[in-house]
N, C-alpha and C positions, 0 to 999 in steps of 0.2 A: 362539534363536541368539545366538551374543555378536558384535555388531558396534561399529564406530569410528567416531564421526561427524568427521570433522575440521571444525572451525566450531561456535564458539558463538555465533554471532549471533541471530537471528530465525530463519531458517529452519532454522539446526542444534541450535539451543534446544527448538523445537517439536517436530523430528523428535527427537530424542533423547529429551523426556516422554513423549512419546505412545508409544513403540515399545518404552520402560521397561513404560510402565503396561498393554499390553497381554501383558506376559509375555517380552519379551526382556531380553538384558543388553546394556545400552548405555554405552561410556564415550564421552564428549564429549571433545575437546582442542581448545584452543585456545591460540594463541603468548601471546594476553594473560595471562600469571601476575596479574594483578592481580584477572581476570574471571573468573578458575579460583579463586583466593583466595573471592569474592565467593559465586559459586556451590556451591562446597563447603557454606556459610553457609546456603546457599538465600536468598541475596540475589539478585535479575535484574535485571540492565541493561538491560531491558525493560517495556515495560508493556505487559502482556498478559493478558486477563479468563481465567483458571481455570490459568493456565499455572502461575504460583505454588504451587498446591495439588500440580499434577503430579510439580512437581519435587522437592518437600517428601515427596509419597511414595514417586517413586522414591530417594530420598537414604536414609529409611527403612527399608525391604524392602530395600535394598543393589543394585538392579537398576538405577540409573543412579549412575556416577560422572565427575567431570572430572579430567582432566592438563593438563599445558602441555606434556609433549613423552611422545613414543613410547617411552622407555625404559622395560624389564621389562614389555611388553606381550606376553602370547601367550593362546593357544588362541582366539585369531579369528575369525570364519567370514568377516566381511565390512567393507569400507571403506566409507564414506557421504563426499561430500565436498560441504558445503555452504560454501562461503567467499565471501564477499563477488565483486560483479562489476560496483561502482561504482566510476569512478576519481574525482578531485579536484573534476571540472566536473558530476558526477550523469552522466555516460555512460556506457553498459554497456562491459566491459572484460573482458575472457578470461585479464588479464595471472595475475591472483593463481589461477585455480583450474588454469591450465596447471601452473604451477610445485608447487602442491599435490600434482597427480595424477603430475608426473613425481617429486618424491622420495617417495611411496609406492612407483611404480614400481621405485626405484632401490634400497630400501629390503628386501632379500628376504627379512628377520623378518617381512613385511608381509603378512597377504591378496595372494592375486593377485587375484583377485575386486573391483573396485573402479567405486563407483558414483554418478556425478554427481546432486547434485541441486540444487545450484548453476544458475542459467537460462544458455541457452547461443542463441547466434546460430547457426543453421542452418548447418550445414556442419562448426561447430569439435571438435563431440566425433567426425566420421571423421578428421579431420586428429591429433586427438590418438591413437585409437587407432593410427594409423601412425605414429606417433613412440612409441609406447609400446613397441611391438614388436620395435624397433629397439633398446630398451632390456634387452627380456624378455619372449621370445614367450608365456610360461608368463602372462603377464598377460591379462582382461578388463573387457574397458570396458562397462557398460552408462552408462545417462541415465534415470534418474528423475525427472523433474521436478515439483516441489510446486506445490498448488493451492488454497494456504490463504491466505485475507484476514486480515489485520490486523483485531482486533479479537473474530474470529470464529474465529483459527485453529485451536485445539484442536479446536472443535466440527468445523469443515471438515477436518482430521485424522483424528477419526477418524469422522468421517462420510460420505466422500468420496463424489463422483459416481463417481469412476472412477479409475484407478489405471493410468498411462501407464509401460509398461516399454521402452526403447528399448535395444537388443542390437547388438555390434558380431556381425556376421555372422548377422545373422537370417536369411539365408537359406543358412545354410554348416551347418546342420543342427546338429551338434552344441556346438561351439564357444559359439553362442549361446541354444542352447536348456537349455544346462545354467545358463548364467548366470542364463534369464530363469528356471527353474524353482526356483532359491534365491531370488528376488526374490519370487516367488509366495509363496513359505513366509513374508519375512517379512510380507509383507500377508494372510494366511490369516485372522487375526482380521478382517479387514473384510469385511463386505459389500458388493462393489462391483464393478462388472466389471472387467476387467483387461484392458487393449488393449495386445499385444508386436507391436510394430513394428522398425523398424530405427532409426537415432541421429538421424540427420539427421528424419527424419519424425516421432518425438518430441521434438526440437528444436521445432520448428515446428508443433507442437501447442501445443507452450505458450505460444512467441508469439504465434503467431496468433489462441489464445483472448485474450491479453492487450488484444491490440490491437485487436479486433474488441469487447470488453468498451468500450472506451474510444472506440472509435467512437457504441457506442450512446449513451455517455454526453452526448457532443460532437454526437451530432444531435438529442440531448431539446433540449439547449441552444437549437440554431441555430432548431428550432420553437418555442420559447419566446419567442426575437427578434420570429419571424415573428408568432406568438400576441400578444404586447404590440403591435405593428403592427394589427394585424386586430382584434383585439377576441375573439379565439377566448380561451378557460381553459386555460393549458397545461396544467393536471394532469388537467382530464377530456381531455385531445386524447392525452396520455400513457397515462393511463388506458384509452382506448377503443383505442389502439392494441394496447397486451399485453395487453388480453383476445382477439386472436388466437395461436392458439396458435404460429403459426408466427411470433412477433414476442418472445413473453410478454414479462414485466412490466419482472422483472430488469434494471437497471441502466438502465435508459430513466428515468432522472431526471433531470429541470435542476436547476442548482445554480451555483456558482460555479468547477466545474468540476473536472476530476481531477485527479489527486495519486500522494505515494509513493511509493516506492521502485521498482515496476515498470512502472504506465501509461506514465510520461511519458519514461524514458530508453526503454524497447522501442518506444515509438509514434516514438520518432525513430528506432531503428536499425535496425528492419526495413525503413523504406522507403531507409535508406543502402544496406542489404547490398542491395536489390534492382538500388540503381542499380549499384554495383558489378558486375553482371553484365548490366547493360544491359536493365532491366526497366522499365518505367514502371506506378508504383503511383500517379496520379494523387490516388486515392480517400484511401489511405494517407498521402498526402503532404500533405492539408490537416487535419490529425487534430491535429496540435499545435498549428501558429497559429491555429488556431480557439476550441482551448482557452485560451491562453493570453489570446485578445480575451476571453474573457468576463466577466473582472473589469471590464476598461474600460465593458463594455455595462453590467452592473449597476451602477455607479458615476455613469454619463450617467443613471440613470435615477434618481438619489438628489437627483442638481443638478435635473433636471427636477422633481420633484415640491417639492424645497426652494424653487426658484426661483433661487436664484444657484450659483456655481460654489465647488468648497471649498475655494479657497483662503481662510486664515485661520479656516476652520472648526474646531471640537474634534469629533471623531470618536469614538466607543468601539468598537472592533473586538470583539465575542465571539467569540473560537476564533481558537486557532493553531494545534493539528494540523493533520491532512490530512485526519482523519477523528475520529469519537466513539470513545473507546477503544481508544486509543495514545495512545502519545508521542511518534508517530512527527512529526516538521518536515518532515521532507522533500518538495522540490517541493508544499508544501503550498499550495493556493489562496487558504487564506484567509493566507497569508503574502504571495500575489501582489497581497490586494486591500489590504493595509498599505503595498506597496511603491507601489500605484495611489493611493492618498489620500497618499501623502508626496507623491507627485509632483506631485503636483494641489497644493501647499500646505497640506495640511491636517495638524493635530496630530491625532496617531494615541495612542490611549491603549488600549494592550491588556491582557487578562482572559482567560487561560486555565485550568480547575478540576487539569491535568494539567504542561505543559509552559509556564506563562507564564517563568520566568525565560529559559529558552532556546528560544523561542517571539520574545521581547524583543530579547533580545539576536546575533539570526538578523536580524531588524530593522534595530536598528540601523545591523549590519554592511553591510547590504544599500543602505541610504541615509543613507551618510555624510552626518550635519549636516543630517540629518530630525528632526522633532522629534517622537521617539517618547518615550511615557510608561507605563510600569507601574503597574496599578491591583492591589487585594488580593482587590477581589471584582467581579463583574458590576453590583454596583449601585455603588459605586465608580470605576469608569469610567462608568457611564453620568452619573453627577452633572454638572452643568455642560457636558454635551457637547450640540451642536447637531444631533448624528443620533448613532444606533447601527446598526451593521454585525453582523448576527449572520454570522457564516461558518462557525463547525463547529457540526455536530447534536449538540451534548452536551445530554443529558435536562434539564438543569438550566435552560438557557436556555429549554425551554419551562415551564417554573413559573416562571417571573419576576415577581415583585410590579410590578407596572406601574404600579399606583395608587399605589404611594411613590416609583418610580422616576421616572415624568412629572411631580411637581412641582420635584423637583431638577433638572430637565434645562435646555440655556437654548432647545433648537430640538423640535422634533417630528415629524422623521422617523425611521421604525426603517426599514431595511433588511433583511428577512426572505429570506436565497442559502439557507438550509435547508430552508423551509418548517415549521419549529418553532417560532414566534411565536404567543402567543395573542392572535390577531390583535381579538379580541372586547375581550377584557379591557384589551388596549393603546389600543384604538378608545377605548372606554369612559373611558379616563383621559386621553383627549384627544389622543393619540399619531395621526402618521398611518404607515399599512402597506405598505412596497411590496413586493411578491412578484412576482420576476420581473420588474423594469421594469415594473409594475404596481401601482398603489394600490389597498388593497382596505379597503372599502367595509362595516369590522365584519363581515366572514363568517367566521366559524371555518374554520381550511383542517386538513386532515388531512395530515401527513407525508409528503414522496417518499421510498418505499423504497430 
């Protein structure tokens, strides 16, 4: 099929390689000229593990190209509209893919066939399909929505669980069964089941997966509180949990908590849009400020083991992503627990292997007349610091020379929100471990998933 992805961000990047590389023609647009420039190059304004290769073969074989606008586009089959749905403050926002969808609409060189996969708040793509029709009834709306992680997206691309088709008139027989049957075709290359529903209910699939994902995460957490209280191991009590199946493993990790572009703005708006209709999601409604305590608990648990408070301390923060493998900053935790140790008093000295300049400089911004500092490597920051905060799982922080790094240091606390410290080898050079509001006591710990 030849389709249009309008968006080259992250989710219109990815869909656009992957759906080159399986055999369609994809061109990508985006208003940025500078990022259409870039891309052409096969440069990405992204960092994303295998994405690069993808693009670089569809550029290639000639089966993926970018524009900055619609002119001399034709023999179409279909529209893709991934554009951004963050506004200024990280709050999800309908403003930019409304406007998207209506001048495709308006547009009648364009597909009529036109399909979101931009994330949407429950309700708004039936609301858009009745304004669309108002424009030009020859138009349909389906809702795709993507279910790939950072880091991992390609793989989850074209690997997928499942493949969520949402149809305006799913149950109007034809109107939407013809939509959802070219949607079919272009996911034919996957193996994967295919759930066609109606707009509003894959709406709501995908938040609801988002935020239910993010709940798990936030109750590994709150048992982990309780675990450091009790004297329970939170990662066998984690452990021993998802090995039921009706629980499994997946995302039940304590950490420093969630992140990115999607947890943390959908885990606030869906319990907004509930209120809006006079819903009480109690459950859903303690999902963020929960997250957000958890930098402070790991923090309380760095002064308890250090013995004083950090104010006037030197810190070395490892990681400023949200996650290992991106670049993505966003709502990143280990950005929260920078903004927790400025507040506390403490010099923050950060080390990222990906994003430290603008990792830094997000910092900064963030606590005007903090005293934050850039270091060039992990051992670097850790020099003369009186604790390290590891916060993102980048592979490299668990190979860490400990034995060179603990005599430069001036304290001996590490801070282990990953669970990636070798916690043996750090023992050994006389470092103390805390995991999870927890000092451990030289035992090698295995990674949470």
């Amino acid at each position: 099929m030849h389709i249009l992805i309008v968006g080259a961000g992250y989710v219109g990047l990815v869909t656009a390689a992957c759906l080159a590389h399986v055999g369609h023609h994809v061109t990508c647009l985006d208003v940025d000229e500078a990022r259409v420039e870039r891309l052409r190059g096969g440069d990405l304004p992204v960092h994303e593990p295998g994405l690069g290769e993808l693009v670089a073969e569809g550029l290639a074989n000639g089966r993926l190209g970018f524009a900055s606008e619609y002119a001399a586009m034709s023999g179409l089959d279909l529209v893709i509209v991934a554009v951004g749905t963050l506004d200024a403050e990280e709050e999800w926002d309908g403003t930019i893919v409304r406007a998207a969808v209506r001048a495709i609409a308006e547009d009648r060189s364009l597909p009529r066939d036109i399909v979101i996969r931009s994330t949407l708040m429950p309700g708004t793509a039936t609301s858009l399909a009745e304004e669309l029709r108002l424009v030009d009834p020859a138009v349909r709306l389906a809702h795709n929505p993507e279910f790939t992680r950072e880091a991992t997206a390609v793989q989850d691309f074209l690997e997928p669980d499942r493949v969520v088709i949402g149809v305006d008139g799913h149950d109007d027989g034809d109107r939407g069964s013809a939509l959802a049957h070219a949607l079919r075709a272009v996911y034919a290359p996957f193996d994967a089941p295919v759930i066609v529903t109606d707009l509003t209910s894959a709406e709501t699939i995908k938040v609801a997966s988002n935020v239910f994902l993010a709940a798990k995460i936030t109750f590994a957490n709150e048992i982990s509180r309780l675990a450091a209280a009790t004297g329970a191991d939170a990662q066998d009590v984690v452990d021993g949990m998802g090995a039921d199946s009706r629980i499994v493993r997946n995302f039940l990790s304590p950490g420093p908590g969630f992140g990115g572009s999607c947890f943390p703005s959908q885990a606030r708006a869906l319990p907004r849009l509930a209120a809006s209709f006079g819903v009480q999601t109690p459950l859903m409604d303690a999902i963020w400020p929960s997250n957000v305590s958890q930098a402070d608990w790991l923090l309380d648990g760095l002064e308890r083991v250090a013995g004083r408070s950090l104010r006037g301390m030197r810190v070395a923060l490892l990681g400023l992503t949200f996650k290992a493998g991106t670049d993505d900053l966003r709502e990143s935790p280990a950005i929260r627990l920078g903004q927790a140790l400025a507040a506390r008093g403490a010099t923050v000295v950060t080390f990222d292997p990906v994003s430290l300049e603008g990792g830094t400089a997000m910092l900064q911004q963030l606590v005007p007349g903090g005293a934050i500092e850039a270091a060039e490597s992990a051992a670097a920051a850790c020099s003369g610091a009186d604790a390290v905060v590891v916060a993102t799982e980048w592979p490299e922080f668990s190979q860490l020379p400990w034995a060179e790094i603990a005599p430069a240091m001036s304290g001996t606390v590490v801070v282990d929100g990953r669970r990636v410290v070798d916690t043996a080898a750090a023992t050994e050079a006389g470092l103390r471990v805390v995991a999870l509001g927890v000092e451990v006591k030289g035992v090698a710990l295995q990674p949470v998933d």
